[in-house]
C-alpha positions as CSV (number, residue, x, y, z in Angstrom):
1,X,0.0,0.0,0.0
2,X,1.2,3.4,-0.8
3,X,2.3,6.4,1.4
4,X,-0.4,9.1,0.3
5,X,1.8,12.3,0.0
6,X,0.7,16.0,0.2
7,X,3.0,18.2,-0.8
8,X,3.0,22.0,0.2
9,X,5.6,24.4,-1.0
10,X,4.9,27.8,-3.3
11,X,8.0,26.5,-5.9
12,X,6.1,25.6,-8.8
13,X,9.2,24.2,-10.3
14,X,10.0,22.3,-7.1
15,X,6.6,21.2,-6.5
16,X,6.5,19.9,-10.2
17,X,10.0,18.0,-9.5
18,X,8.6,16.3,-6.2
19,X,5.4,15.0,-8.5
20,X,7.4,13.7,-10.7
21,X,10.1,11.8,-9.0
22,X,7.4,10.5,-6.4
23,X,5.2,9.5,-9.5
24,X,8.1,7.2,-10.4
25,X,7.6,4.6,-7.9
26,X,3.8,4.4,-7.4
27,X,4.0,1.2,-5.5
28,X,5.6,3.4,-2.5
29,X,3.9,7.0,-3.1
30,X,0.9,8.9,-3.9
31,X,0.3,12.1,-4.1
32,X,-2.9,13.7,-3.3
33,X,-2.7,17.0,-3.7
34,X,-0.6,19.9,-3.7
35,X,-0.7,23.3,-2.3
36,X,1.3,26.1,-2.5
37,X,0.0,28.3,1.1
38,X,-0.4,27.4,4.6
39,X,-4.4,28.0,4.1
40,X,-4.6,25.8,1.5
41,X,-2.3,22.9,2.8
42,X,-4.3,22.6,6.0
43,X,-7.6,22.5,3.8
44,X,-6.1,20.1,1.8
45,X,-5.0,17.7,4.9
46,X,-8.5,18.1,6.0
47,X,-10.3,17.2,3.0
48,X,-7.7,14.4,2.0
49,X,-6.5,13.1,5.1
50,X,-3.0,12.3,3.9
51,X,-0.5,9.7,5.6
52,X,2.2,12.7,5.1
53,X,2.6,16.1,4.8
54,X,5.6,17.1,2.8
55,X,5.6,21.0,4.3
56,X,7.8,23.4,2.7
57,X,9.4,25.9,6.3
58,X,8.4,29.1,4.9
59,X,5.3,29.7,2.3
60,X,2.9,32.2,2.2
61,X,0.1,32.0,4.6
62,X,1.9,30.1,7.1
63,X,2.5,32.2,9.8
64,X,5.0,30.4,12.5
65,X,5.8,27.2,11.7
66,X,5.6,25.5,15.0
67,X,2.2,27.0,15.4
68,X,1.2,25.5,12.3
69,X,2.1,22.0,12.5
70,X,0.1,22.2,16.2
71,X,-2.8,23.3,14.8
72,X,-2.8,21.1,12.2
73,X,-1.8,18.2,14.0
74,X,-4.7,18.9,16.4
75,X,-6.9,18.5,13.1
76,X,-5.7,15.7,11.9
77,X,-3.7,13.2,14.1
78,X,-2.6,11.1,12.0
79,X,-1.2,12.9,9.5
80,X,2.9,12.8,10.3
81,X,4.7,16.1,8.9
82,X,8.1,16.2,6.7
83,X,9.2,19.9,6.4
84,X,11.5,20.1,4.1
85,X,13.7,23.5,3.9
86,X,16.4,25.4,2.3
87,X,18.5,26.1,5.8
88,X,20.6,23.0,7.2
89,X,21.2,24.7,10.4
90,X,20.1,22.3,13.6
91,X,17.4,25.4,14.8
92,X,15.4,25.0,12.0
93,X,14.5,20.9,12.7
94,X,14.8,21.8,16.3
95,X,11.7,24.5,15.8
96,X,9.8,21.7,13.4
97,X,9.9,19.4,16.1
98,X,9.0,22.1,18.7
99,X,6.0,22.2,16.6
100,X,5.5,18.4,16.5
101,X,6.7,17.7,12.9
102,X,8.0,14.0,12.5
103,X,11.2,15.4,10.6
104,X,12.9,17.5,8.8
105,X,15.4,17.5,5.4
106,X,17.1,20.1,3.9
107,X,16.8,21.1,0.2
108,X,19.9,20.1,-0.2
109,X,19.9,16.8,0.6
110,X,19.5,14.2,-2.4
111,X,16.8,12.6,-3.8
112,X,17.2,9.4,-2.2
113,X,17.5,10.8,1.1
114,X,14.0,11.7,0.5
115,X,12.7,8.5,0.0
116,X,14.4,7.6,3.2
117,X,13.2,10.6,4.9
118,X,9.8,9.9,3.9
119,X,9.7,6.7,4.9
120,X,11.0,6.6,8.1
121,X,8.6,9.8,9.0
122,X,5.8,7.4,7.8
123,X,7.1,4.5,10.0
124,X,7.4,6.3,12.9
């Protein structure tokens, strides 16, 4: 059974590159949606109730990110949040956790550190 993915950053191109190389092994993912705002992320977890939440650290209409992954958490429990950003200083995971995020990779990482990110998030 596949991990159902929704993805939430305001990179079109990046968002577009995530599709893809998830779309590549649809035994292991699906995505359900995408959106490119806070506001429409948390809709989107409420209406689709994905299995993880691939959440970009700063987008429009996100306000703080801690706050946001509380709120959303308190929505929908069993959704387990990935934030993925551009800074690879420890502060930034250390404030996604703060916020109960499951983990965090940098945009730096490479793409199979994803797949492992994304599945050991999903695990647990």
């Amino acid at each position: 059974m596949s991990i159902r993915i929704l993805i939430a950053d305001d990179h079109i191109m990046f968002t577009d590159m995530l599709q893809h190389t998830l779309a590549t092994q649809p035994e292991q993912y699906t995505v359900v949606g995408v959106a490119s705002d806070g506001e429409t992320a948390l809709e989107l977890t409420l209406s689709q109730r994905p299995d993880l939440l691939l959440l970009d650290y700063e987008m429009p209409k996100l306000g703080r990110l801690a706050s946001f992954c509380q709120d959303l958490l308190r929505q929908s429990p069993e959704t387990r949040i990935l934030v993925i950003g551009s800074h690879t200083e420890e502060e930034y995971a250390v404030e996604a956790a703060v916020g109960g995020a499951h983990g965090y990779i940098s945009k730096a990482a490479p793409v199979a550190d994803l797949g492992t990110a994304i599945t050991t998030v999903h695990a647990g």
